[in-house]
C-alpha positions in Angstrom: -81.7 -18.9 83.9 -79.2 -16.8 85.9 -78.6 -13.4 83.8 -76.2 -10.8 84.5 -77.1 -7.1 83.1 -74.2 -5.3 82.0 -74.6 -1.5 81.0 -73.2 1.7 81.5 -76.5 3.8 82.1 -78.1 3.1 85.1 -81.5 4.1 83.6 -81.1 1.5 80.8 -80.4 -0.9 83.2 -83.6 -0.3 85.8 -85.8 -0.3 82.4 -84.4 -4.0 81.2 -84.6 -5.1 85.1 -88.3 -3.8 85.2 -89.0 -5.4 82.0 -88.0 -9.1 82.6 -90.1 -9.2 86.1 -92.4 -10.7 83.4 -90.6 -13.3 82.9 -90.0 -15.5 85.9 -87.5 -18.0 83.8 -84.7 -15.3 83.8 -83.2 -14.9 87.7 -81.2 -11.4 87.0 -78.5 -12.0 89.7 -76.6 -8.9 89.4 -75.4 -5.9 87.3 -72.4 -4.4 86.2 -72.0 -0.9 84.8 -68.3 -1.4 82.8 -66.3 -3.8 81.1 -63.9 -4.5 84.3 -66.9 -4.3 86.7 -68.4 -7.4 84.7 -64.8 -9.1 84.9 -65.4 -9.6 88.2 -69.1 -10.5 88.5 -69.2 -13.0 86.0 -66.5 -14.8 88.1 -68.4 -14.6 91.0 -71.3 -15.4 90.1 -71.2 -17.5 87.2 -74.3 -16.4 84.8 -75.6 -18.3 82.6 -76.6 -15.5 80.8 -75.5 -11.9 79.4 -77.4 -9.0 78.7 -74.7 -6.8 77.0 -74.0 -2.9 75.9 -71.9 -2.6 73.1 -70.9 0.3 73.2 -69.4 1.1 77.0 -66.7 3.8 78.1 -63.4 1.9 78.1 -63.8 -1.8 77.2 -66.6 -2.5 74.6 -69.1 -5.5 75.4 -67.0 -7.4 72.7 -63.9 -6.2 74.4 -65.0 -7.7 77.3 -66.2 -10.9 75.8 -62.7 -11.2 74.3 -60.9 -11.7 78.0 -63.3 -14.6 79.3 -62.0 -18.3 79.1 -65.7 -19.6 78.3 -68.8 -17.3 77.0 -72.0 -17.5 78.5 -75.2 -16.9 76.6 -75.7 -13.3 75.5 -77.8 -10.9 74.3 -76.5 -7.6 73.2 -78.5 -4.5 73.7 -77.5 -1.2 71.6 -78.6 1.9 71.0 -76.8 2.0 67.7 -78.0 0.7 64.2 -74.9 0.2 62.5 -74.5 -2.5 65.5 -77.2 -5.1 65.0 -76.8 -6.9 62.2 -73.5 -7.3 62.9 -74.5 -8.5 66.2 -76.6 -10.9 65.4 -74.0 -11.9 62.6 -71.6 -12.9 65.8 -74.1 -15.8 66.9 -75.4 -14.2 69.9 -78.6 -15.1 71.2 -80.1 -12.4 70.0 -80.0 -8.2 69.6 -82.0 -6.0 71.0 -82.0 -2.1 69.9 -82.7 0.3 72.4 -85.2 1.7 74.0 -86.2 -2.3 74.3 -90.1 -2.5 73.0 -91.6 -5.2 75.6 -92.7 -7.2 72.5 -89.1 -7.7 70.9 -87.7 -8.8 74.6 -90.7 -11.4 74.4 -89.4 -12.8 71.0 -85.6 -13.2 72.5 -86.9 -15.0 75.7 -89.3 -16.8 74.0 -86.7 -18.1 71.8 -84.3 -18.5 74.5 -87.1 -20.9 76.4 -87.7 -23.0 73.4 -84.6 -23.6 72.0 -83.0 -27.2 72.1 -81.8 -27.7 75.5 -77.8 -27.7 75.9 -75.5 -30.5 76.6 -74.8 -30.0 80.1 -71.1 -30.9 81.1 -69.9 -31.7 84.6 -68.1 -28.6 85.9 -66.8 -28.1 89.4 -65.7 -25.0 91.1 -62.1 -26.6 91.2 -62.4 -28.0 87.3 -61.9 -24.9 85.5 -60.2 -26.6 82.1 -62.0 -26.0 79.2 -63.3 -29.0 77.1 -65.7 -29.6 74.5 -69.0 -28.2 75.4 -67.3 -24.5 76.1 -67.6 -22.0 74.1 -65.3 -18.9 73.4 -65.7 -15.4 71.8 -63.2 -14.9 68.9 -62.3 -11.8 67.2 -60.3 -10.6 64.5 -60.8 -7.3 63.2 -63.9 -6.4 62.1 -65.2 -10.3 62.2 -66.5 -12.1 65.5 -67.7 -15.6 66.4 -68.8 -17.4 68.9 -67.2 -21.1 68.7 -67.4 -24.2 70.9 -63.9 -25.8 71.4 -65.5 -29.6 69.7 -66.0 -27.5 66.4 -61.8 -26.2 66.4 -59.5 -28.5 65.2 -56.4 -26.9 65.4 -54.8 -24.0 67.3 -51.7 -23.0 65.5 -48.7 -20.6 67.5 -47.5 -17.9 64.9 -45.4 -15.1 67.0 -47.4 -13.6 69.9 -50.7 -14.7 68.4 -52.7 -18.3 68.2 -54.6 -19.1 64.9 -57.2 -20.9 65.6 -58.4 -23.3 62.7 -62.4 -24.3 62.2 -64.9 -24.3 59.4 -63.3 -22.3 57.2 -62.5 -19.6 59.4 -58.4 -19.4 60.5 -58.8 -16.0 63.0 -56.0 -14.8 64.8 -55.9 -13.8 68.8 -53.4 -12.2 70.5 -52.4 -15.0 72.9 -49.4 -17.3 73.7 -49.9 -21.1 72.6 -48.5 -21.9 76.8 -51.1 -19.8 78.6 -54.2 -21.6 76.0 -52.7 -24.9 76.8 -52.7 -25.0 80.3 -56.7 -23.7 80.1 -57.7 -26.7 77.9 -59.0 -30.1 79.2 -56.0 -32.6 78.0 -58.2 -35.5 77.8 -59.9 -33.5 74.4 -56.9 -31.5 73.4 -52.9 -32.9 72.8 -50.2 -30.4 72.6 -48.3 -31.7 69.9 -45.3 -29.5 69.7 -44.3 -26.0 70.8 -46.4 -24.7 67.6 -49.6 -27.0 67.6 -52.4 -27.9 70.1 -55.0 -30.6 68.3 -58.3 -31.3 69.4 -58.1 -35.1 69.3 -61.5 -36.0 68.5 -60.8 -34.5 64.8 -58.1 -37.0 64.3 -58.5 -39.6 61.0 -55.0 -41.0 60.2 -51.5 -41.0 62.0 -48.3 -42.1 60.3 -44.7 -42.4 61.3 -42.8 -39.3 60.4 -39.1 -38.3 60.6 -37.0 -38.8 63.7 -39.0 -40.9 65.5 -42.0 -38.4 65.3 -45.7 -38.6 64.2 -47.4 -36.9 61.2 -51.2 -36.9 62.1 -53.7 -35.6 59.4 -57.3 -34.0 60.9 -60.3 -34.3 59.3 -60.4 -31.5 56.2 -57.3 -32.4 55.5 -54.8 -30.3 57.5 -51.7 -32.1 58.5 -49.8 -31.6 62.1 -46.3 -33.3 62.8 -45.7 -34.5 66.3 -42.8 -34.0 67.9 -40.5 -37.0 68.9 -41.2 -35.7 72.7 -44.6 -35.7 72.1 -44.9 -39.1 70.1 -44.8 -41.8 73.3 -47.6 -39.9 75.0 -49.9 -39.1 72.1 -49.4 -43.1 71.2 -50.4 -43.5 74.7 -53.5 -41.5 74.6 -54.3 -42.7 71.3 -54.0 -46.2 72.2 -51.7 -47.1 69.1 
């Protein structure tokens, strides 16, 4: 597994590195020492894996987890208390407090070997829509999550910020409904008017609505009107 260390103190990161030459499953293919300088690398060079500091001058690993179209795997590390349990509230892999103890690193990769192996989607280097199988950081306030794209149903414009609609969770992000649509895969996800992106795949009933529009009701019970624009081609895609 390709991992990417990203830290601030260049001690902390030559102890991790040193650590996982134990473990030849984990290929550490660069490191970054801020927020910005991870930006880049993980475009680069595409991990597969994160080990991430909290707690960074400027951006904050969460910070940083917030600007990326699609989230890798990642394990925070932290020297701070107050940061675990939320940590390991968020989803992530795992947590690990610092100074790492070699035995606690040996529980996270061991559970990172023997977990369930992933869906593996066809990406290409010129494919970069999001579908299903992604997964993206969300935050909103205090709260965090890691969510794949199959699990939200609904991504809702209000202002200059998206709500985004699954379990039971309706988070907000700072983000225009345009610049998400044009990242997701449109063979999973229907723009059905200025205000509403669906994921199509949650879809249980679809009636005829006013004006020669659609009223389609998602599984859970929420209920999204299709634009008469947008009626033709979601008919078309829905094969009505």
């Amino acid at each position: 597994m390709r991992a990417l260390i990203i830290d601030d103190e260049r001690l902390a990161r030559k102890e991790l590195t040193n650590l996982l030459q134990e473990y030849p499953e984990i290929e550490i293919i660069g490191e970054a020492v801020n927020a910005e300088d991870a930006e880049e690398k993980i475009k680069t060079l595409q991990p597969e894996l994160l080990f991430l500091d909290i707690q960074m001058p400027g951006k904050t690993g969460f910070e940083l987890l917030e600007t990326l179209d699609t989230v890798p795997d990642v394990v925070f590390t932290t020297a701070y208390d107050e940061y675990a349990l939320q940590a390991f509230d968020f989803n992530a892999l795992d947590y690990l407090l610092k100074p790492i103890e070699p035995d606690r690193l040996k529980e996270t990769i061991t559970k990172l070997i023997n977990r369930p192996k992933k869906e593996e989607a066809v990406v290409t280097q010129t494919d970069q829509k999001l579908g299903p199988q992604d997964r993206v950081f969300v935050k909103d306030g205090d709260k965090c999550w890691f969510v794949k794209l199959e699990n939200i149903r609904l991504f809702e414009s209000d202002g200059n910020y998206i709500k985004i609609y699954f379990d039971n969770f309706k988070p907000m992000i700072h983000k225009s409904l345009n610049a998400l649509d044009e990242k997701l895969d449109d063979r999973s996800f229907f723009r059905a008017s200025r205000k509403h992106i669906i994921n199509l795949t949650w879809v249980e009933s679809i009636e005829s609505w006013f004006n020669g529009g659609l009223m389609v009701v998602l599984r859970g019970g929420d209920k999204v009107e299709v634009s008469r624009r947008q009626a033709a081609r979601f008919k078309e895609m829905m094969s009505l």
